[in-house]
RODO-2510 file (C-alpha; in nm, 4 decimals, decimal comma):
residues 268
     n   res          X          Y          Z
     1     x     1,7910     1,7699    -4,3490
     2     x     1,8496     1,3899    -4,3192
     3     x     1,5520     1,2003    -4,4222
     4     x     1,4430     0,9913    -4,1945
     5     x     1,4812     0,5966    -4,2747
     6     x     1,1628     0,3892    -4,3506
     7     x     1,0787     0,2202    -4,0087
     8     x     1,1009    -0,1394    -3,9769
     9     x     0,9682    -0,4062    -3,6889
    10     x     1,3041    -0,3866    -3,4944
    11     x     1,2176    -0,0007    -3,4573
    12     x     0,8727    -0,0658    -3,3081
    13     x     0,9727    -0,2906    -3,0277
    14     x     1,2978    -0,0863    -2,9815
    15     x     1,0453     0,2502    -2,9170
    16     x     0,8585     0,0198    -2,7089
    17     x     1,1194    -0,0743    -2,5098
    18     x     1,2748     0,2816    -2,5085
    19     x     1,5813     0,1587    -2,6525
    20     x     1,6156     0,4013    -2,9540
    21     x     1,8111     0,7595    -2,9751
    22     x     1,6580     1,0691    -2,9153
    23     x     1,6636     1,1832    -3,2949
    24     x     1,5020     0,7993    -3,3952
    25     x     1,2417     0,8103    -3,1266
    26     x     1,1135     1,1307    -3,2362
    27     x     1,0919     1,0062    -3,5942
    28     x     0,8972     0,6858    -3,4883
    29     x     0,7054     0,8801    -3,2884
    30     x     0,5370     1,0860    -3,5323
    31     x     0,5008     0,8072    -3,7802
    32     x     0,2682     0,7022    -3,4476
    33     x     0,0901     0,9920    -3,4822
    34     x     0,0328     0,9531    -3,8783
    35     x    -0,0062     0,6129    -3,8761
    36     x    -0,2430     0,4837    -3,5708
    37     x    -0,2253     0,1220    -3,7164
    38     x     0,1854     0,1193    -3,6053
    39     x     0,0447     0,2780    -3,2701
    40     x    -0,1697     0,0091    -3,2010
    41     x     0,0804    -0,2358    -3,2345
    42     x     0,3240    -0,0564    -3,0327
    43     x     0,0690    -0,0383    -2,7499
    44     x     0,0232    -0,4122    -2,8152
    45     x     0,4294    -0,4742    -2,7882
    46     x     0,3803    -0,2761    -2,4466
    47     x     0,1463    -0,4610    -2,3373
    48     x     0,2281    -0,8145    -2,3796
    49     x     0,5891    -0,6678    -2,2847
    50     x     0,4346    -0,6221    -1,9063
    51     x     0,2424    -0,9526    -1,9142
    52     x     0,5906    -1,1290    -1,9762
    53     x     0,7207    -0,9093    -1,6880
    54     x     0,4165    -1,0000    -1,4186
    55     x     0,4472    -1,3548    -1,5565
    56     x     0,8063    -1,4284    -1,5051
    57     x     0,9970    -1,1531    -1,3191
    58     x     0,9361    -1,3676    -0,9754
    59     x     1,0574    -1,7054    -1,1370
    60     x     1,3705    -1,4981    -1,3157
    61     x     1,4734    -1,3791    -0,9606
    62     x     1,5058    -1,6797    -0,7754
    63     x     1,8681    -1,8548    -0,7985
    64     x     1,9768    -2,0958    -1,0873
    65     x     1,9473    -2,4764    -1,0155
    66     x     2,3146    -2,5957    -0,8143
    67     x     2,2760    -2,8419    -1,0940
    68     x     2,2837    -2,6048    -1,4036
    69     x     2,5580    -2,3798    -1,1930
    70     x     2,7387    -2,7262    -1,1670
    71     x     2,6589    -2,8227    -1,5693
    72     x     2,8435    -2,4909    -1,6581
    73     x     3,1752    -2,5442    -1,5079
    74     x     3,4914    -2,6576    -1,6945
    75     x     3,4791    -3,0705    -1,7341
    76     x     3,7501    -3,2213    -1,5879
    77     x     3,7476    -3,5555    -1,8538
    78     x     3,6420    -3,6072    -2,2028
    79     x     3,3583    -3,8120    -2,0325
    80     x     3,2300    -3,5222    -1,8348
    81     x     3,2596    -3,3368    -2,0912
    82     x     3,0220    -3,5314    -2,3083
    83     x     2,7807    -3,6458    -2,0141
    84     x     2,7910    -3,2412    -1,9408
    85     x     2,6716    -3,1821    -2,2812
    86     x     2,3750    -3,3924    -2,3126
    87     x     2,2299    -3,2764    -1,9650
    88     x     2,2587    -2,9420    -2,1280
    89     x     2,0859    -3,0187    -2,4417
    90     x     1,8391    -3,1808    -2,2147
    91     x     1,8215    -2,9269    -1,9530
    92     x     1,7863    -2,6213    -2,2797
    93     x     1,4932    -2,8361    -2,4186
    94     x     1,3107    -2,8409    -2,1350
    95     x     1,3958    -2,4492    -2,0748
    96     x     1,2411    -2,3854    -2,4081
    97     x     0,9249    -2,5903    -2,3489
    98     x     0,8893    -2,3807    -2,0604
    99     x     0,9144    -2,0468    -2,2601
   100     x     0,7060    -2,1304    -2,5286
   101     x     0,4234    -2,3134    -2,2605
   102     x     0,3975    -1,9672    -2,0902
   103     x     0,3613    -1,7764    -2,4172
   104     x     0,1147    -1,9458    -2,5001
   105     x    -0,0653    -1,9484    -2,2370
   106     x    -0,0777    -1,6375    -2,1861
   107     x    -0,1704    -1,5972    -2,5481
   108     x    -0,4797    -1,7796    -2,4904
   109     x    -0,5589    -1,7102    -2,1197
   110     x    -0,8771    -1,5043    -2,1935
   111     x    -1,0005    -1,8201    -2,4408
   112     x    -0,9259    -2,0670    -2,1455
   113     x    -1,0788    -1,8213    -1,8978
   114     x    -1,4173    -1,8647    -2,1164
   115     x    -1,4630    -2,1778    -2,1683
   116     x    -1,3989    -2,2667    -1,8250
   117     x    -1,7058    -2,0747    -1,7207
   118     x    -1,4976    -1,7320    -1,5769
   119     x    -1,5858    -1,4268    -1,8170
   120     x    -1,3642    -1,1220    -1,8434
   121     x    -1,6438    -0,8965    -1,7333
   122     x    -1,5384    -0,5138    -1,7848
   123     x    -1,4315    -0,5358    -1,4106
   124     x    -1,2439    -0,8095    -1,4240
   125     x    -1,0686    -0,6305    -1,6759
   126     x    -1,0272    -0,3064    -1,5393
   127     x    -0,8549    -0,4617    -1,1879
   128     x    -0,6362    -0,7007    -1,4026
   129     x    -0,5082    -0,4006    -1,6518
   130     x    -0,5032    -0,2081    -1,3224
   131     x    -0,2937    -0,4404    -1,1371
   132     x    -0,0526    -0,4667    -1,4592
   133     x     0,0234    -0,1479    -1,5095
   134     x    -0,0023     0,0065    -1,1618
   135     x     0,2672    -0,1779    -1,0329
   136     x     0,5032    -0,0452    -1,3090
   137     x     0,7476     0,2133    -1,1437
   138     x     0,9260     0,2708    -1,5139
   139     x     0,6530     0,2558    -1,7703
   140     x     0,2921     0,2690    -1,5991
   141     x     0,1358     0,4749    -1,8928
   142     x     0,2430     0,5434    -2,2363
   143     x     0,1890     0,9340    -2,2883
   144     x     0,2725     1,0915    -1,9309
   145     x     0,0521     1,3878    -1,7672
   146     x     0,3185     1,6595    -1,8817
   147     x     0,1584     1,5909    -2,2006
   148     x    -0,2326     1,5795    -2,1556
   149     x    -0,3156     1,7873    -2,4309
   150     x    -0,1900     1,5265    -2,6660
   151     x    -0,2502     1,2151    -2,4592
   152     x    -0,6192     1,2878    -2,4659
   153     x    -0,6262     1,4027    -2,7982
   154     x    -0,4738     1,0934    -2,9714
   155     x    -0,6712     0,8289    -2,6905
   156     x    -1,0052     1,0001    -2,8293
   157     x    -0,8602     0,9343    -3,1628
   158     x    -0,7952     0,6059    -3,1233
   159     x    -1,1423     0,4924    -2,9530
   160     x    -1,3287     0,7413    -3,2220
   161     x    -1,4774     0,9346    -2,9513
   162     x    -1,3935     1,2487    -2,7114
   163     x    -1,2116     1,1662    -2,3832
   164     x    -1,1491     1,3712    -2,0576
   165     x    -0,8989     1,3010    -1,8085
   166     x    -1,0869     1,3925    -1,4865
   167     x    -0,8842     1,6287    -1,2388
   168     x    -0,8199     1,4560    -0,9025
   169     x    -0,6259     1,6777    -0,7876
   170     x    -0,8660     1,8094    -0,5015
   171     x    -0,8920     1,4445    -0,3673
   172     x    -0,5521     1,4122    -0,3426
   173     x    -0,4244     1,2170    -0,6757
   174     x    -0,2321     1,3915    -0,9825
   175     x    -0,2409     1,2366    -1,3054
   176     x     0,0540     0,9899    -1,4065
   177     x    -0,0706     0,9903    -1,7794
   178     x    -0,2246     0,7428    -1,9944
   179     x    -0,1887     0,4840    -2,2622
   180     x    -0,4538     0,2578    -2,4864
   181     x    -0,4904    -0,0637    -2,3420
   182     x    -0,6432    -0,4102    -2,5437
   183     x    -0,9389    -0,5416    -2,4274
   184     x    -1,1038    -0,9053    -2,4875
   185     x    -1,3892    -0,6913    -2,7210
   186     x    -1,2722    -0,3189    -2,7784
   187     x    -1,0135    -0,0960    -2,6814
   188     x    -1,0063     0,1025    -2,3927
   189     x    -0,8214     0,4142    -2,2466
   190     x    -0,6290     0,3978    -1,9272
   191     x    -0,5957     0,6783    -1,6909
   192     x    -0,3340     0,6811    -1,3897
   193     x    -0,3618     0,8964    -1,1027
   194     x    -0,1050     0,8985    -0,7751
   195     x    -0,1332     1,0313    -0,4205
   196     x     0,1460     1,1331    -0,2495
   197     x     0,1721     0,8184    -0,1148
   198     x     0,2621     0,6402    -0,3874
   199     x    -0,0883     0,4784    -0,4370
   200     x    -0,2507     0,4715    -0,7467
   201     x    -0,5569     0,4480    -0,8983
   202     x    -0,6986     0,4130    -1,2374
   203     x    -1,0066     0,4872    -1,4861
   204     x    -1,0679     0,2502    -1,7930
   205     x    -1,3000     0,3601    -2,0020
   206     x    -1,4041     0,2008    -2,3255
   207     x    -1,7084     0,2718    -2,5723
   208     x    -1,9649    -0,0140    -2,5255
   209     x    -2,2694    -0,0753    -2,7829
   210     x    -2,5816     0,0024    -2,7411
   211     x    -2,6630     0,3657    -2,5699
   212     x    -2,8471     0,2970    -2,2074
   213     x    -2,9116     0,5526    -1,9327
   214     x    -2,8125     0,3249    -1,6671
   215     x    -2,5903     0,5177    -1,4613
   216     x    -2,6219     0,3394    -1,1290
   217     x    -2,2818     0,2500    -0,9622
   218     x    -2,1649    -0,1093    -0,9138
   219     x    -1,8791    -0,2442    -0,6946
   220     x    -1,6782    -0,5447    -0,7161
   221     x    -1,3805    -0,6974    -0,5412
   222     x    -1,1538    -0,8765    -0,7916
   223     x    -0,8194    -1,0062    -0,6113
   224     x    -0,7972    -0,7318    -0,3987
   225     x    -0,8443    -0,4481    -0,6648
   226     x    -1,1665    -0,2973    -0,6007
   227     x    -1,3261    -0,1491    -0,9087
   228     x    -1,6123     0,1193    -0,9464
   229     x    -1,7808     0,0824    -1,2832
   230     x    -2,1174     0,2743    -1,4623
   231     x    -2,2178     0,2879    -1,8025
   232     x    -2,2952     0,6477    -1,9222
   233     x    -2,4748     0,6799    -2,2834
   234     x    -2,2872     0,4686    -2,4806
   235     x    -1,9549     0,5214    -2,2531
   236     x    -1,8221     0,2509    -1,9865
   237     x    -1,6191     0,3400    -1,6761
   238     x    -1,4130     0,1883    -1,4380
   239     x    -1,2141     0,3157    -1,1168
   240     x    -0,9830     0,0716    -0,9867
   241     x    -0,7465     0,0589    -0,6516
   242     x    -0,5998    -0,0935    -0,3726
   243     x    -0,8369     0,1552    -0,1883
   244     x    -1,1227     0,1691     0,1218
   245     x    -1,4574     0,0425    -0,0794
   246     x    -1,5694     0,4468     0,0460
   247     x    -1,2863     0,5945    -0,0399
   248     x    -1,2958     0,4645    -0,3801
   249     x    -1,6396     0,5362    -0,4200
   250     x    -1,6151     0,9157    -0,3078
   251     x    -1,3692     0,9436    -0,5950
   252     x    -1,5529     0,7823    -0,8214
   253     x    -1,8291     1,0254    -0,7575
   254     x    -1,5936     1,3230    -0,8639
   255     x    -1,5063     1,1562    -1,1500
   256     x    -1,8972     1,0963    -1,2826
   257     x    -1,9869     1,4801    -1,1680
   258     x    -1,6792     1,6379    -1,3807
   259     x    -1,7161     1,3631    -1,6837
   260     x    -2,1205     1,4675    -1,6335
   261     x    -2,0206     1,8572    -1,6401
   262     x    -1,7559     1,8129    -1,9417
   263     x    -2,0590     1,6453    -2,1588
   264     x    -2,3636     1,8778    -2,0801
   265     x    -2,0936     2,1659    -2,1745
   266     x    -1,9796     2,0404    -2,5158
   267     x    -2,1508     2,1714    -2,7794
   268     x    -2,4089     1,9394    -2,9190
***
């Protein structure tokens, strides 16, 4: 048997972008397993992967500048040629400024976020990881539902406590799967649910500090995405979608009984 080659930073984004073989994903993929350190920064590639896609899919879309399609055809004089070349150089510069202005910013969003007074509260982050991974017809989770054994075996592992995926199915949504999501304090777990409608909703959940017994519901309405969120023990929730504020809460209901039925039957 072929040992397998030691994996490099080229492999990571290339799993995270699905662009290896068959017989090289698999390998990766259990050095995942082994090795949650390379997981988490796969998950991190993902994720700042679909940032760059919600950030600048719309602008990428729209239809080069007449003057750069103009820039790019042949010169018809040794002067064009040369004024042709420093627009370019120009016109690249300012392309790049561009590139590395939105990397950063996105980089340091949350920071600016702060200090200008708006906090990502734990519902402001469940609708905004909702909203960024929802929309995502290829790659909405990382581990999908066919899998849930192992999904919610390695999420637990990761946040270093048990997990359940709740069953929906009786209110109308299957499970899409899941994938570990970065948060602007801890980790948190992402679970995507459909209807046959092609809606989706989602649960975050992510372990918070101090154990409370507060379990009392709270809503909020955060550009459009309304979110559902409790704090159980030491546990927080959130149920996010593009849903009826009733709707949404009914669900969320069914998710607190069967995460409340799953605890009081583990064995203590």
């Amino acid at each position: 048997m072929k040992a397998a080659l030691p994996l490099t930073n080229d492999d990571l984004h290339a799993y995270a972008d699905d662009q290896l073989a068959p017989e090289r994903a698999a390998q990766v993929g259990s050095a995942l397993e082994r090795e949650p350190e390379l997981a988490t920064r796969v998950a991190d590639i993902r994720h700042q992967n679909a940032r760059l896609r919600d950030a600048l899919d719309d602008w990428l879309a729209e239809a080069l500048p007449r003057a750069l399609v103009d820039a790019a055809k042949p010169p018809r004089s040794r002067r064009d040629r040369g004024a042709r070349r420093a627009w370019l150089a120009s016109g690249f510069a300012a392309a790049a400024s561009l590139f590395i202005g939105i990397g950063l910013g996105w980089q340091f969003r949350g920071e600016m976020l702060q200090q200008a007074g708006t906090p990502i509260t734990f519902s402001r982050q469940a609708a905004i990881t909702h909203a960024l991974y929802a929309t995502d017809a290829n790659r909405p989770v990382e581990i999908w539902a066919n899998e849930e054994e192992r999904m919610v075996r390695w999420l637990s592992k990761r946040l270093s406590f048990q997990l359940h995926a709740p069953n929906l199915n009786d209110v109308g949504f299957a499970l899409v799967g899941g994938r570990l999501v970065t948060g602007n304090e801890k980790p948190g777990a992402l679970f995507m649910y459909e209807n046959a409608d092609k809606q989706r909703i989602s649960l975050l959940v992510r372990k918070d500090g101090e154990p409370t017994r507060e379990t009392a519901f709270r809503y909020a309405l955060e550009n459009g995405v309304g979110v559902f969120y409790w704090i159980d023990d030491s546990c927080g929730y959130a149920l996010s979608g593009n849903l009826d504020r009733g709707q949404l809460l009914s669900i969320a209901r069914v998710v607190y009984g069967q995460l409340a039925a799953l605890d009081a039957a583990a064995p203590k």
